[in-house]
Backbone as numpy.savetxt, mean C-alpha at the origin, in Angstrom:
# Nx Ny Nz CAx CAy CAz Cx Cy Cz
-31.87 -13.64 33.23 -31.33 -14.52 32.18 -31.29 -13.82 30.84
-32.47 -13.07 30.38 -32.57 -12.54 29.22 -31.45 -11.31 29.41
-31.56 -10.66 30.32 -30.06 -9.16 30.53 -29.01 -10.23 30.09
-28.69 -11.25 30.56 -27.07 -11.84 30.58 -26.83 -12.52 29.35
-28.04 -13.23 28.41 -27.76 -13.30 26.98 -27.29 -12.16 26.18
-28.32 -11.24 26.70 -28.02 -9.95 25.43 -26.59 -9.43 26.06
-26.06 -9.49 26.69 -24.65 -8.94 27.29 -23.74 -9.59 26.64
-24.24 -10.91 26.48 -23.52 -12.26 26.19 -23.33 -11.92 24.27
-24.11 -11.60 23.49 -24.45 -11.39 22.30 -23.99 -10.76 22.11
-23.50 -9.19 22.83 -23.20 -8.30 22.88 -21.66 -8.13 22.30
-21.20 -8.91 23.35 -19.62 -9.38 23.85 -19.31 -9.79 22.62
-19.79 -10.67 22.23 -20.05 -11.97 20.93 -19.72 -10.51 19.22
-20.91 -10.03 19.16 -20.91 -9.24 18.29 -19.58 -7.91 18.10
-19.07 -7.83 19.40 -17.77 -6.93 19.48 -16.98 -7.48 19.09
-16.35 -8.51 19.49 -15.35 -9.58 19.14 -15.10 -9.71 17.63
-16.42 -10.19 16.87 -17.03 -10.55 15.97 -16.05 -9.21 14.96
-17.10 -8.32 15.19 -16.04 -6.63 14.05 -15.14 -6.63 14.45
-14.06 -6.79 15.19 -12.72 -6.41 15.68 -11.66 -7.23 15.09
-12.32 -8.89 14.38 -11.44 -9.52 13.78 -12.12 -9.03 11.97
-10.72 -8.65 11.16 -11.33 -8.34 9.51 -11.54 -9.95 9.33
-12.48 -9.70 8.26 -13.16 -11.01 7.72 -12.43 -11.35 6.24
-12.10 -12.53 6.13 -11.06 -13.53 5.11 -12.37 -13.77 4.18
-12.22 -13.39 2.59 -12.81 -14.48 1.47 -12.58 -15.75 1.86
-13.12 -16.41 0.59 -13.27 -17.43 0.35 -11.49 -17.80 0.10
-11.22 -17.05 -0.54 -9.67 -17.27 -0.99 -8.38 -16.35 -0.52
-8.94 -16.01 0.94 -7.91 -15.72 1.43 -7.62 -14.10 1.50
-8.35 -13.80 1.17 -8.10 -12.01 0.84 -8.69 -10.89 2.18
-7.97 -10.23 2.60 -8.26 -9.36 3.82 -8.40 -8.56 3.74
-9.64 -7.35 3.53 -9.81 -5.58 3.25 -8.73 -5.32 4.60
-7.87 -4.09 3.69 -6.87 -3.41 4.82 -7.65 -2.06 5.18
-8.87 -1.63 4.36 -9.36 0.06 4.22 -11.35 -0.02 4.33
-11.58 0.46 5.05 -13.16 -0.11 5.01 -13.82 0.80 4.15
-13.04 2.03 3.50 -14.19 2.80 2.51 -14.42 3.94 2.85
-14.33 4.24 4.23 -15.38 4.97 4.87 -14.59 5.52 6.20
-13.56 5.19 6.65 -12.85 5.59 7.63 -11.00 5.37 7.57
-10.21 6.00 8.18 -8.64 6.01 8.24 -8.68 4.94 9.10
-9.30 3.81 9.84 -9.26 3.54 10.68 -7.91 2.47 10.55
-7.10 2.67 10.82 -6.15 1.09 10.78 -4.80 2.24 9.87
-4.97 3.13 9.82 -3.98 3.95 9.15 -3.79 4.48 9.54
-2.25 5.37 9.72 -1.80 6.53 10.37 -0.79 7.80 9.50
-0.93 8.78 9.17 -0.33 9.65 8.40 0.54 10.32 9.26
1.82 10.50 8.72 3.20 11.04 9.43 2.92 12.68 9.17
3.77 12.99 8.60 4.21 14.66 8.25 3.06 15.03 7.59
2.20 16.45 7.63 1.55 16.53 6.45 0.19 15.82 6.35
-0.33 15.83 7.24 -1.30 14.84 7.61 -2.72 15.38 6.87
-3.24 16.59 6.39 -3.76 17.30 5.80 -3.66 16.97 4.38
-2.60 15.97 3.57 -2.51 15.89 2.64 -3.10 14.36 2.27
-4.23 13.91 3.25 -5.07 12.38 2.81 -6.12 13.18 3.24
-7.41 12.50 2.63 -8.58 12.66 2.84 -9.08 11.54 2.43
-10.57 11.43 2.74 -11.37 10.25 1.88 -12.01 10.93 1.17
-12.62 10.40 0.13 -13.21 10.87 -1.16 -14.68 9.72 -1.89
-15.17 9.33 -1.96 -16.06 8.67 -2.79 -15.64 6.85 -2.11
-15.79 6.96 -1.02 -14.62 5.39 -0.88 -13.18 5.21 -1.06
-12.19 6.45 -1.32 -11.05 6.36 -1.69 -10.64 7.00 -0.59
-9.39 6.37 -0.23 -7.86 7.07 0.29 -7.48 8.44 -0.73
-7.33 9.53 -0.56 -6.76 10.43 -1.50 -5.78 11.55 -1.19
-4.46 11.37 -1.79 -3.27 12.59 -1.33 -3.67 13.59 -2.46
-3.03 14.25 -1.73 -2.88 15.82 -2.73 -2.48 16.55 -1.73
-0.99 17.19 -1.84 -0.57 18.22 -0.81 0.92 17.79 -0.29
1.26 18.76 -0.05 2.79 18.53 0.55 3.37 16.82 1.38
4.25 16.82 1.08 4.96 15.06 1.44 4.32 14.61 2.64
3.95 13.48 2.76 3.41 12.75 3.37 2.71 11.53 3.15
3.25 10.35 4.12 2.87 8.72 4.18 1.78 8.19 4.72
1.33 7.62 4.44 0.23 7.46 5.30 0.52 5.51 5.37
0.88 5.14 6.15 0.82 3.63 6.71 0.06 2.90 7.70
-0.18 1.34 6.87 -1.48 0.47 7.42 -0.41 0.34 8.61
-1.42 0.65 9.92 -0.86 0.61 11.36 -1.78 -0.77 11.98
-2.37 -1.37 11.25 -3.34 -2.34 11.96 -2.58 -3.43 12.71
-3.42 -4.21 13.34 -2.78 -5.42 14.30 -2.24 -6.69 14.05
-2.95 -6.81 12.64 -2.50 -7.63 11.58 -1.32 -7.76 11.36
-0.34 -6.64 11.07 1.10 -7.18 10.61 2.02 -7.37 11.61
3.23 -7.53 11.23 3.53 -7.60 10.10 3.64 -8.33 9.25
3.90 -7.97 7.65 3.84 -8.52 6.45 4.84 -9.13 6.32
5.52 -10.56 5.71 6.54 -10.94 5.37 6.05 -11.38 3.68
5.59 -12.38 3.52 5.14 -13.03 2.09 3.47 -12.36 1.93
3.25 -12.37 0.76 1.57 -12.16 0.52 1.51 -11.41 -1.27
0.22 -11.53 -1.03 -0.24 -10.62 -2.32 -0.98 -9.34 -1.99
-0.61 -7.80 -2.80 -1.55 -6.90 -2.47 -1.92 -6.45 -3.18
-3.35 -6.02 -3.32 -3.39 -5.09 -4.03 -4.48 -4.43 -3.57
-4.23 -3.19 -4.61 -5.19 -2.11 -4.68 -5.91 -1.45 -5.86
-6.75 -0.53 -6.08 -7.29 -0.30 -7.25 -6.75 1.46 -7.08
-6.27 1.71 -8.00 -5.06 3.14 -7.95 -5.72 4.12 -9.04
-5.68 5.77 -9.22 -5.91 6.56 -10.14 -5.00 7.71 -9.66
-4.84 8.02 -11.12 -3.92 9.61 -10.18 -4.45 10.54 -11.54
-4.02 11.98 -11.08 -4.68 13.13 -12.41 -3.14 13.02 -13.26
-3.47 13.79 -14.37 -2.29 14.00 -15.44 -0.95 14.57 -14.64
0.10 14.28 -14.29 1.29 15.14 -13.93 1.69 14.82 -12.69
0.81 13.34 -12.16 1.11 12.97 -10.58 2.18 12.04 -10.14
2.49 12.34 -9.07 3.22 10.98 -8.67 3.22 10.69 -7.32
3.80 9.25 -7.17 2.60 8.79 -5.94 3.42 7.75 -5.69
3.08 6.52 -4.55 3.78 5.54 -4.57 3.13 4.56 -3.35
3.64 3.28 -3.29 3.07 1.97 -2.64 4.26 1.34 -2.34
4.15 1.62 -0.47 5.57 0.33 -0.06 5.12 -0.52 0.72
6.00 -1.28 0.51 5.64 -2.52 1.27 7.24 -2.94 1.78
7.47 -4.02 2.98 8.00 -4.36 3.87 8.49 -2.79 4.64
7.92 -2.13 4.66 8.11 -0.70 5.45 7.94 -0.75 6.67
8.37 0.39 7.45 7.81 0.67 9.05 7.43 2.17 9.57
6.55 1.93 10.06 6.17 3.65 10.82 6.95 4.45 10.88
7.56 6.07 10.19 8.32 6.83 10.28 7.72 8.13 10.56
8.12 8.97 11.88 7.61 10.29 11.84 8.12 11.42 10.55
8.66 11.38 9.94 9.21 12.29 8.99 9.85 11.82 7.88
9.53 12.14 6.71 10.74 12.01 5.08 10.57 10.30 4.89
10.90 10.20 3.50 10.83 9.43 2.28 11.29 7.70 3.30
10.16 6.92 2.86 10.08 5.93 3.99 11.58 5.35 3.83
12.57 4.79 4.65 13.77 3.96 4.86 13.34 2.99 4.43
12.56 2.37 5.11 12.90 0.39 5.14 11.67 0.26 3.87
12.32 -1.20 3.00 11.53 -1.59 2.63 11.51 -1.02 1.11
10.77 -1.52 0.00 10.84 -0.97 -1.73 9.32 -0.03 -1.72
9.83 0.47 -2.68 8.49 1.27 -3.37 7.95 1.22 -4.53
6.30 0.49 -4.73 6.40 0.39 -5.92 5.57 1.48 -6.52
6.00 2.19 -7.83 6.06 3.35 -7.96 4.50 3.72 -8.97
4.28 4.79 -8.86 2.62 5.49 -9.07 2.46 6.63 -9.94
2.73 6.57 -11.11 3.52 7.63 -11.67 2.97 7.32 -13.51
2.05 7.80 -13.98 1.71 8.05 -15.54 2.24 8.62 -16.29
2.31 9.95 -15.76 2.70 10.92 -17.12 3.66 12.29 -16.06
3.66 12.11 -14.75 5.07 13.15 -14.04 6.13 12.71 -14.66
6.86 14.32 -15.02 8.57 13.91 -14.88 9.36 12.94 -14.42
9.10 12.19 -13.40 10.02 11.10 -13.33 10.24 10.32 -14.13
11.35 9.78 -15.02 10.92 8.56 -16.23 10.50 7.48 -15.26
10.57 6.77 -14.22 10.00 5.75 -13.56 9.04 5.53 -13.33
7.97 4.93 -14.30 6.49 5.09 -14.42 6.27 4.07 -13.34
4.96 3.98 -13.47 3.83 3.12 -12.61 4.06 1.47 -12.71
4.13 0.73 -11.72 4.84 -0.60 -11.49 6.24 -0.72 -11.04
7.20 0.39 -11.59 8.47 0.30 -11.59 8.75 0.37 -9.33
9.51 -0.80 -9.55 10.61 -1.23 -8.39 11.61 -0.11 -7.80
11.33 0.87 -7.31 11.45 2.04 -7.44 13.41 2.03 -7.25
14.30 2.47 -8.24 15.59 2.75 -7.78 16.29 1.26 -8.10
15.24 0.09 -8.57 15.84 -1.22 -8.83 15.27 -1.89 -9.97
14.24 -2.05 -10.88 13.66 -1.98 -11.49 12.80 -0.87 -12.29
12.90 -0.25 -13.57 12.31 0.74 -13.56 11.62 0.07 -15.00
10.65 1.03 -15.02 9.18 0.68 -16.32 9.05 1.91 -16.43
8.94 1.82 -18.37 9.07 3.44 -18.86 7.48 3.36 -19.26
6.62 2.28 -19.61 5.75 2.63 -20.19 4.25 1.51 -19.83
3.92 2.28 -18.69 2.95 1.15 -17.57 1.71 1.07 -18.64
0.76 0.03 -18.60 -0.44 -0.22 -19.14 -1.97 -0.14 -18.51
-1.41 1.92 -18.25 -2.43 2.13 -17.62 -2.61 3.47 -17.83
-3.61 4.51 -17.63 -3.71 5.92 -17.99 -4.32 6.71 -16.45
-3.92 7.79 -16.47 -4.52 8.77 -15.66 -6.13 8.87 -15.86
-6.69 9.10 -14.68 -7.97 9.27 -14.74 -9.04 8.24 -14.81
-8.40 7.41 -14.73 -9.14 5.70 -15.27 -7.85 5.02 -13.76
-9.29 4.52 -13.02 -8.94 3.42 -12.09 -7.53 2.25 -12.70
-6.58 1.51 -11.79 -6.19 0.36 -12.13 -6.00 -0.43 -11.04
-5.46 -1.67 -11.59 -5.23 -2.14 -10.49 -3.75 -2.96 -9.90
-3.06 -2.49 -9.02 -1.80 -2.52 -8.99 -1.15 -3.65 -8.01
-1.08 -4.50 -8.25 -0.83 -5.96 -7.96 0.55 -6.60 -7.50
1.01 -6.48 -6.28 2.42 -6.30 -5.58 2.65 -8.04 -5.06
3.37 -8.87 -5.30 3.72 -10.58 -4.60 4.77 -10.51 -4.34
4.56 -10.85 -3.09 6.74 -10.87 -2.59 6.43 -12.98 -2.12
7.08 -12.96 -2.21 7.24 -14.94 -1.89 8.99 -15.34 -2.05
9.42 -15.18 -0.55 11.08 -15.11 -0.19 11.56 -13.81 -0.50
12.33 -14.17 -1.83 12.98 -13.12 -2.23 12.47 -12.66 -3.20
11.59 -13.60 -4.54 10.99 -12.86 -5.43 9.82 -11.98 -5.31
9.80 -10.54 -6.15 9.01 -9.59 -5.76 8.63 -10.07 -7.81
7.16 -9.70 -7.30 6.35 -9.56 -8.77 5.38 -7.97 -8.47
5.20 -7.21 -9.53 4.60 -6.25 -9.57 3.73 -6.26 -10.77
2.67 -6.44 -10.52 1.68 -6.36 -12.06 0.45 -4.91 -12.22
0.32 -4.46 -13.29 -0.36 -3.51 -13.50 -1.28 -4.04 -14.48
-2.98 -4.29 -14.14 -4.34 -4.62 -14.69 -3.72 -6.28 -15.31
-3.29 -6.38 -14.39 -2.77 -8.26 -14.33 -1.57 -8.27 -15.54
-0.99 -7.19 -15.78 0.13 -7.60 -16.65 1.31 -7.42 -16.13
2.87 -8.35 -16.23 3.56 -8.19 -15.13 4.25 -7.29 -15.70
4.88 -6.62 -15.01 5.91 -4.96 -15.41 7.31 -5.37 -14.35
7.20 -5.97 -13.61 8.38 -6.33 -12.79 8.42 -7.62 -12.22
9.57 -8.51 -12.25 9.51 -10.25 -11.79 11.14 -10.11 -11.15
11.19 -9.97 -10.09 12.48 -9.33 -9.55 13.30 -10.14 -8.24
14.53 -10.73 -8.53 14.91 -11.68 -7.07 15.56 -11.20 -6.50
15.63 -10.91 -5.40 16.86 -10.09 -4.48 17.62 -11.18 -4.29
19.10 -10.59 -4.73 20.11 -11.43 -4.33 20.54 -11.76 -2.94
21.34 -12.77 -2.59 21.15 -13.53 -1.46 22.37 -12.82 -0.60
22.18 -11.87 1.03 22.82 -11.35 1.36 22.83 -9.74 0.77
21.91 -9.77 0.45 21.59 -8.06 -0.37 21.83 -6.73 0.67
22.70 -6.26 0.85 23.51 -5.27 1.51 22.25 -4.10 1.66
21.72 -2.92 2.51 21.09 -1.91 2.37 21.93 -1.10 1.49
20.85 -0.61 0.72 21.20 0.62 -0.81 21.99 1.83 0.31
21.81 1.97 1.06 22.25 3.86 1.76 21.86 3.77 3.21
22.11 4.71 3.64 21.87 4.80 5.19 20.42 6.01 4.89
19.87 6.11 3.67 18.65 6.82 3.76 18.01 5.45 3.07
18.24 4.61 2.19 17.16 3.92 2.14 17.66 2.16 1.87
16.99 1.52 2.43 16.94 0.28 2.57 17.47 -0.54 1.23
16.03 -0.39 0.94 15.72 -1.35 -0.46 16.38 -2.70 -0.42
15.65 -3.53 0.42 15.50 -4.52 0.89 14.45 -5.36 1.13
14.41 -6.72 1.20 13.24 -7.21 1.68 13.63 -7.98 3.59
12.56 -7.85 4.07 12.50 -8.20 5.54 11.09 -8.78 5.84
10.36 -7.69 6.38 9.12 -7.71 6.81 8.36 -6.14 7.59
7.63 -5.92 7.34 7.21 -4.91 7.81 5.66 -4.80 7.10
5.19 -3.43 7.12 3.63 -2.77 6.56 3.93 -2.20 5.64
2.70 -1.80 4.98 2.29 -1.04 3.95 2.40 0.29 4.16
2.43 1.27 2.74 2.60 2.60 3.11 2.05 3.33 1.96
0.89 4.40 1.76 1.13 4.93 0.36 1.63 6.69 0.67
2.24 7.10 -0.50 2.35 8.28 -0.73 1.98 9.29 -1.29
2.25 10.78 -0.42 1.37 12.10 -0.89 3.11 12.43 -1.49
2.72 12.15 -3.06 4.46 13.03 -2.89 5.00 14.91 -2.77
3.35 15.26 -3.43 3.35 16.80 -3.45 2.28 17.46 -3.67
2.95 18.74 -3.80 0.78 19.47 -3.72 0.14 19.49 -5.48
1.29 19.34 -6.42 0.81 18.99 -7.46 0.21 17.48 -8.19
-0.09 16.87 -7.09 -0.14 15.35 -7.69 -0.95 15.00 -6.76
-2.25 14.56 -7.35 -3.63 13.73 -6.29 -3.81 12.12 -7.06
-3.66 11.35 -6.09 -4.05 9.89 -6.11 -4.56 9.31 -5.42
-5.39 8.33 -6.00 -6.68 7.63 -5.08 -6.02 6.17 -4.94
-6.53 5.72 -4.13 -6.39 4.25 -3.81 -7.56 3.48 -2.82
-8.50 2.73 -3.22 -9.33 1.76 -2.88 -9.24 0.47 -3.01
-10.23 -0.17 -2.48 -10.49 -1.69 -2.53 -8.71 -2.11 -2.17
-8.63 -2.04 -0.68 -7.02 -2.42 -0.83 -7.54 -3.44 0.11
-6.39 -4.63 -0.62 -6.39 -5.82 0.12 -5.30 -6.95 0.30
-4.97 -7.94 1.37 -4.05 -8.08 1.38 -4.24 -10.10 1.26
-3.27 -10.64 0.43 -3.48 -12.44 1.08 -2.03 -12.55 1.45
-2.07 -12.70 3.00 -0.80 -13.72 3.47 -0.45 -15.09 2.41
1.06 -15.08 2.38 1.40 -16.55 1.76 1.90 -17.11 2.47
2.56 -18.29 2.33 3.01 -19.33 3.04 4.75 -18.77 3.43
């Protein structure tokens, strides 16, 4: 009897870690801190590491996307807590899908970017919305705050909004290389090059209605 409880407990306690655990208000860790586990990196796979609790690129192109069992994503809120060094650039998609190679197709990017050459700073709707001057600095954590609900997409940087954006109704794909669309799909962040390292922690996700 006592072998077939503890088997029983056992069973119980597996089950138990295998489903992520919901706040109080709805919020789901996508990254446990401490492992890739639920993530998968395409091209370039050498260019994520973990670091101090962080996700971190630095190194030639490459995606790294939440592959967990959870999605896919249609409506929700995400966020994450983001840093990059002086001269980086980086990026966060969402309604995306698993790609073995090059600059994700499906889905927007919202963009990771302080002080690199690109004028399309950090928050900016990447290619549809652009922000010249995010309210945030290199080297200092933020936190980068993505709501899609239908068609409206909101993007906020340390809770201030930088993008409030509606896709028009019947919105055609931008190119046969990239979407820029809303649907449904996963998350994705980017290594854009070997000159640019960015962290990303505490990532989390709330389904909406």
């Amino acid at each position: 009897m006592l072998r077939a409880i503890s088997l029983t407990a056992l069973l119980l306690l597996i089950g138990i870690s295998s489903v992520k655990a919901e706040d109080s208000d709805g919020w789901v860790s996508l990254f446990d801190g401490q492992t890739m586990n639920g993530w998968k990196a395409n091209e370039n796979k050498d260019s994520w590491k973990l670091k101090d609790g962080a996700l971190v690129c630095n190194g030639e192109r490459s995606h790294l996307f939440y592959v967990g069992d959870d999605k896919p994503f249609v409506n929700f809120e995400f966020k994450a807590e983001v840093m990059t060094t002086p001269g980086s650039n980086a990026g966060i998609y969402f309604h995306t899908k698993y790609q073995e190679e090059g600059w994700p197709k499906n889905g927007y990017e919202a963009q990771v970017n302080v002080t690199h050459k690109d004028p399309k700073k950090t928050g900016s709707l990447y290619g549809v919305v652009d922000v010249s001057d995010p309210p945030c600095k290199d080297n200092e954590y933020w936190t980068q705050h993505i709501i899609v609900q239908g068609k409206h997409i909101t993007i906020k940087i340390n809770d201030k909004t930088v993008v409030d954006y509606t896709e028009p109704d019947g919105q055609k794909a931008l190119s046969q290389e990239f979407e820029r669309r809303l649907g449904s799909g996963t998350f994705a962040f980017q290594a854009h090059d070997p000159m640019s390292t960015a962290y990303f922690k505490n990532i989390r996700v709330k389904r909406l209605p």
